[in-house]
Structure formats: structure tokens, C-alpha cells
N, C-alpha and C positions, 0 to 999 in steps of 0.2 A: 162575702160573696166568693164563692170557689171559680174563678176566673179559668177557661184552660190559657198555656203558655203559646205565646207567637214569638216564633222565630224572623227576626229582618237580617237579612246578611247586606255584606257590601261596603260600600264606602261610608267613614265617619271622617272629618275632617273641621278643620277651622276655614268659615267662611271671613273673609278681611274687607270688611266695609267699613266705607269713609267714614264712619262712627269708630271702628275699635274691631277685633274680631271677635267673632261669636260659632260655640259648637253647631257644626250641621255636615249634610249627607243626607240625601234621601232616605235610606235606610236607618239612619240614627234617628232624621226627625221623626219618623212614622213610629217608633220604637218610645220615642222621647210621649207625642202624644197618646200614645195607646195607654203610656204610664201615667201619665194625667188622670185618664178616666177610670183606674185602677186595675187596668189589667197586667199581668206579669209577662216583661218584654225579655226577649235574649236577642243577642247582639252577634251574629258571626261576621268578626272584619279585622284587619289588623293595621298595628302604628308602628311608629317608630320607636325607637331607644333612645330618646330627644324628650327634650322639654316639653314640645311643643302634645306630643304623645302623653307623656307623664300629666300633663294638666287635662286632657280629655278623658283618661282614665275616672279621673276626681271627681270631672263635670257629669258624668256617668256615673260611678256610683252616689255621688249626690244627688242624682237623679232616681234612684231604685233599679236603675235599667242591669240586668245580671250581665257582668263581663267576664266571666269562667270561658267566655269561646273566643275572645277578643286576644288575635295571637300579638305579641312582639316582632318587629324585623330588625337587626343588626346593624345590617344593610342602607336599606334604603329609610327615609326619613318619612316621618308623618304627614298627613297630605294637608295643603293650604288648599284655598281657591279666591281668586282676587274678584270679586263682585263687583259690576258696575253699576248702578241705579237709571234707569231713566225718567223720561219726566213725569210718569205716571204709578214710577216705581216699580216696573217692572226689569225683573236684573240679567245682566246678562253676566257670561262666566267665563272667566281666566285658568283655565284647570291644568294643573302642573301633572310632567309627566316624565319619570317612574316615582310612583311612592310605594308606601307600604301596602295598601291593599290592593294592589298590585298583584299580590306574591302571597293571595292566602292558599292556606293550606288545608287539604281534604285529612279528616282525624277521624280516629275512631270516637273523639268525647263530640265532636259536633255531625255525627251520621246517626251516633243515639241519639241527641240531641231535637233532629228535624224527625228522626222515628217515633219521636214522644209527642212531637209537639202538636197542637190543631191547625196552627197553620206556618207557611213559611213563606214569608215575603221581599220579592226582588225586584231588580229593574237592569236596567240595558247596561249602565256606564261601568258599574264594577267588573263588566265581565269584556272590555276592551280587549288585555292581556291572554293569553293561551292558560297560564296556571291559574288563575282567578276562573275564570271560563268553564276551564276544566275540574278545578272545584262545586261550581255551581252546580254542572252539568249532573257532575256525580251524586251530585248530593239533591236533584229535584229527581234522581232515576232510583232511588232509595225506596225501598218496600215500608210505605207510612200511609196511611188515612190522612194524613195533614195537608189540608186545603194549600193549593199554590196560588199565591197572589204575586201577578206579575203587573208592576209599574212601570210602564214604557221607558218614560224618562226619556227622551232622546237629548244625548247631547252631541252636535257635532264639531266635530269631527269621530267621535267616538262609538262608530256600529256599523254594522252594515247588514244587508239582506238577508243572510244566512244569519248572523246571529238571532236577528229578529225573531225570524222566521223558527227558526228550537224555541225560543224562548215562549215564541206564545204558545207552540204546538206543545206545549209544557203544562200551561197555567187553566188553570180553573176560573177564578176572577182573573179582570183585567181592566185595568184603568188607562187610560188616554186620553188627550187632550185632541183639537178639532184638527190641527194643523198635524199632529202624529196620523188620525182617522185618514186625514186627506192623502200624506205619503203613502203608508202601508195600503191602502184600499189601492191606490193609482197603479199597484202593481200589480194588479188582479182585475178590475172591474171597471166601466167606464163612468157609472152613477154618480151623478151630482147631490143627490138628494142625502146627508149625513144621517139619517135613518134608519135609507134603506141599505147604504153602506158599512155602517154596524150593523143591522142582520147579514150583511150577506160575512163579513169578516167574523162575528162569532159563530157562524155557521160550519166557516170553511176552515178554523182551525179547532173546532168542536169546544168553544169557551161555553161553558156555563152561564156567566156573569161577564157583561164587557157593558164600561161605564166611560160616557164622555165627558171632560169639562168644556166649556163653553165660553170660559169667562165672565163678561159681564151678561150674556144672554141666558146664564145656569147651567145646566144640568142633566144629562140624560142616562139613562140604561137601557139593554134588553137583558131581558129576564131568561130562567131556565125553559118557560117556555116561549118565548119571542115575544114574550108582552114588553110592551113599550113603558116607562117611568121616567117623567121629568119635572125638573121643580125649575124655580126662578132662580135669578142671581138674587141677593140681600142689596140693598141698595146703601152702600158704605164709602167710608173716605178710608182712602187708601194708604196706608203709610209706606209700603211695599208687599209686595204678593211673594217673597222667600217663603221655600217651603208652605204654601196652603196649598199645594194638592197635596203632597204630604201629610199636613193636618186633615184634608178631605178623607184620602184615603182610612187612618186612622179612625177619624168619626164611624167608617161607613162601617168599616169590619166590629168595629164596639159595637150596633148596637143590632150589625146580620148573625154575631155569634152568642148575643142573646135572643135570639128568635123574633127580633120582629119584622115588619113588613117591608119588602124592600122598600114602599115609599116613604116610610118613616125614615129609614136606612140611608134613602137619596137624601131626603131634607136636611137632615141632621148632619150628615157630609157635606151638605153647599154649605149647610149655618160654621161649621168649624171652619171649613177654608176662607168663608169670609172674615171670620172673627180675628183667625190669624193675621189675616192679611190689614187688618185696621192697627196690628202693631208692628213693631220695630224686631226684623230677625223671622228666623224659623222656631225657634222652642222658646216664645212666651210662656208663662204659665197660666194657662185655662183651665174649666173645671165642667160640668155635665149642664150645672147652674147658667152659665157665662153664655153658653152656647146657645142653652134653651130660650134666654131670655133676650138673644140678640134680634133685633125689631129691622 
């Protein structure tokens, strides 16, 4: 199958859970699942000159994911994040701060790169930093066809209103969760109804595609043309939710950049994020099969 290539920039890291650590980053996971279902991922982010670096390199290309864009820092060290679990598994984050993607660099091999590619997909936290930021910035203002997917992500302490605020006036798709819909709208509109405050937010910063998770209640989108799309949650035991909106994600853009229906598109995005979320970590290994036959 001739796949086109997506680009994920941003943070890759080791997440440290009371089990052991495990590769993750929102942008590495979405990269990691996207390779699952055979598409060809690139990686723009950078580690350290450390161990810790050296062994995420490995886990990456044993992975297939292309790290031709994945720079070195000297400097500062590869980034961890210490995960807490709660009791239903859902985690909260210890996120250290300066690391190496920190400090990525705007190139001429990653601006061809995102000129080539069909799509290029980010989120909030890697772009904390002024030079990280200011890589991003330059490189979503790049003269390309390449669909921008922007993943909210919010971590706090780590954004604020003006970033946001570029970031979605940027993006094409947009994924969010209920509690990101309820911040960002609050700052614009007074509506209760989560709905009608996704039309009015991908209205007002001209998204094409803006998709909500829900948690355990599903799922929704508005469409290019303000048609409404929602599916259910799966009803699953949970080992932890790390990384399933990033698997969500993932599912959804696999099967909107083979043409089909956004509601297939939705469904197939709740089915990944839940499947993830029935195992241990962000980058299980899944398959097209695992997903479709999750009940």
C-alpha cells in the first residue's frame, strides 16, 4: 500500500511508571501507532547525548518510525517524566524541565521534510520554550499541502493563551478533550452546551475538523461542514488511559487519509483509544485486526 508520510514533531521521552520505564511523548506515541497500522511516520524532536537518548533511538528504529529528523543536544539531557497512576488509571505528570526538546532546531532537511509530507502533527507542550516554539511556528508557516494536526495536549503548567491561541489558528484538524473544550471556549463564549461550543470554536479559528474525547461518554466531531459525529465509549477495563488519545488520534488520521467516512474515522479512533487503554503503557503493539474486533 503506498501510504503518504506524516510528520509528528515534539516531545519523545521516557515515561517512569511504577512498573519500569516505557518510550512515550505524545508525538512519538501517535508516530509509534500510526506505524502499527502501516503507515510511514517521521519524527521531528531531539534527545540527549546520554543513555537514556541512545536507548530511545533503538526503541525507534525498532520501531520503523524514521529518525533522520530526530537532532542530538550536547547540552541538555533526554527528557524523563515520572507518572503517577490513579485509581482508575488515569495518570498524572512529573515533567522535568530543561531537556533536549527543549532546544529543537529549525533545518533545512526538516522544512523539506514537512513540504513533502501530507500531514504534520503537534500539540501544546513541546512548544513551552521560545526556540522549540519558534521552530514549530516556522515550520507550520512553510509553503506545503500538508494537512496540520494540532493535539491540544494541555499540560499545566505548560501554555498559555497566546500559544494556544497560534497554535489552533494554525491547524486544520484538532483534537481535544472536554475539559481543554470547556477552558479554551470560556475564553470566548458563554455556552454550556459542548456542542454548540465546538461549533462555535471551530468556527472562530476557521478548523476544518475539531474532535472531542469524552471519556467514558465517547466521542464527537464537527465536520467541514458543521455536521455533528459521535460514537460511544467501548465499555472496557482499564489498565491505564497513557497515551489513548494518542492512539485515538492515530486511528482517526489512518483511516480519514484513506478516504473514508468521518464516522467510520470516529469509530475506529474511540475503538484504538480504548484498546490502548485496556493495556499497560502508550505503545502496546496493536494491529487494524485487534481494533476492529474490539466488542
Amino acid at each position: 500500500m503506498n501510504l503518504p508520510k506524516i510528520i509528528c514533531f515534539g516531545e519523545v521521552l521516557w515515561d517512569l511508571l511504577p512498573s519500569g520505564k516505557v518510550a512515550g511523548g505524545a508525538p512519538m506515541n501517535v508516530a509509534f501507532h500510526l506505524n502499527n497500522f502501516g503507515y510511514p511516520t517521521s519524527l521531528i524532536s531531539r534527545i540527549g547525548h546520554d543513555p537514556n537518548g541512545w536507548e530511545l533511538m533503538k526503541f525507534l528504529k525498532e520501531k520503523g518510525i524514521d529518525t533522520d529528523l530526530v537532532q542530538t543536544d550536547n547540552f541538555y539531557p533526554t527528557s524523563t517524566v515520572k507518572v503517577i497512576l490513579g485509581a482508575l488509571g488515569s495518570p498524572s505528570y512529573e515533567i522535568v524541565q530543561p531537556v533536549a526538546w527543549d532546544y529543537i532546531n529549525v533545518s533545512l532537511s526538516n522544512t523539506k521534510a514537512v513540504e513533502a509530507a501530507k500531514a504534520i502533527v503537534y500539540g501544546s507542550l513541546a512548544a513551552r520554550t521560545e526556540r522549540t516554539r519558534d521552530t514549530l511556528l516556522n515550520l507550520l508557516s512553510t509553503e506545503t499541502e500538508a494537512v496540520k494536526v494540532f493535539d491540544v495536549n494541555i499540560r499545566t503548567p505548560f501554555y498559555t493563551r497566546d500559544l494556544l491561541e497560534k497554535l489552533l489558528a494554525k491547524a486544520d484538524i484538532v483534537k481535544m478533550n472536554e475539559e481543554e473544550l470547556a477552558l479554551i471556549s470560556g475564553w470566548y463564549f458563554g455556552d454550556k452546551d459542548p456542542f454548540d461550543l465546538a461549533l462555535k470554536i471551530k468556527e472562530h479559528f476557521n478548523i476544518n475538523i475539531l474532535m472531542i474525547t469524552q471519556g467514558g461518554k465517547g466521542a464527537f466531531l464537527v465536520g467541514p461542514a458543521n455536521e455533528i459525529k459521535s460514537v460511544r465509549a467501548r465499555q472496557i477495563k482499564v489498565a491505564d488511559t497513557i497515551g489513548s488519545g494518542d492512539s485515538f488520534l492515530a486511528g482517526f488520521l489512518y483511516q480519514y487519509f484513506l478516504g473514508e467516512p468521518l464516522i467510520v474515522c470516529l469509530e475506529f479512533a474511540s475503538r484504538t483509544g480504548a484498546l490502548v487503554a485496556t493495556m499497560r503503557g502508550a505503545t502496546p503493539k496493536i494491529d487494524e485486526d485487534m481494533v476492529v474486533s474490539l466488542r
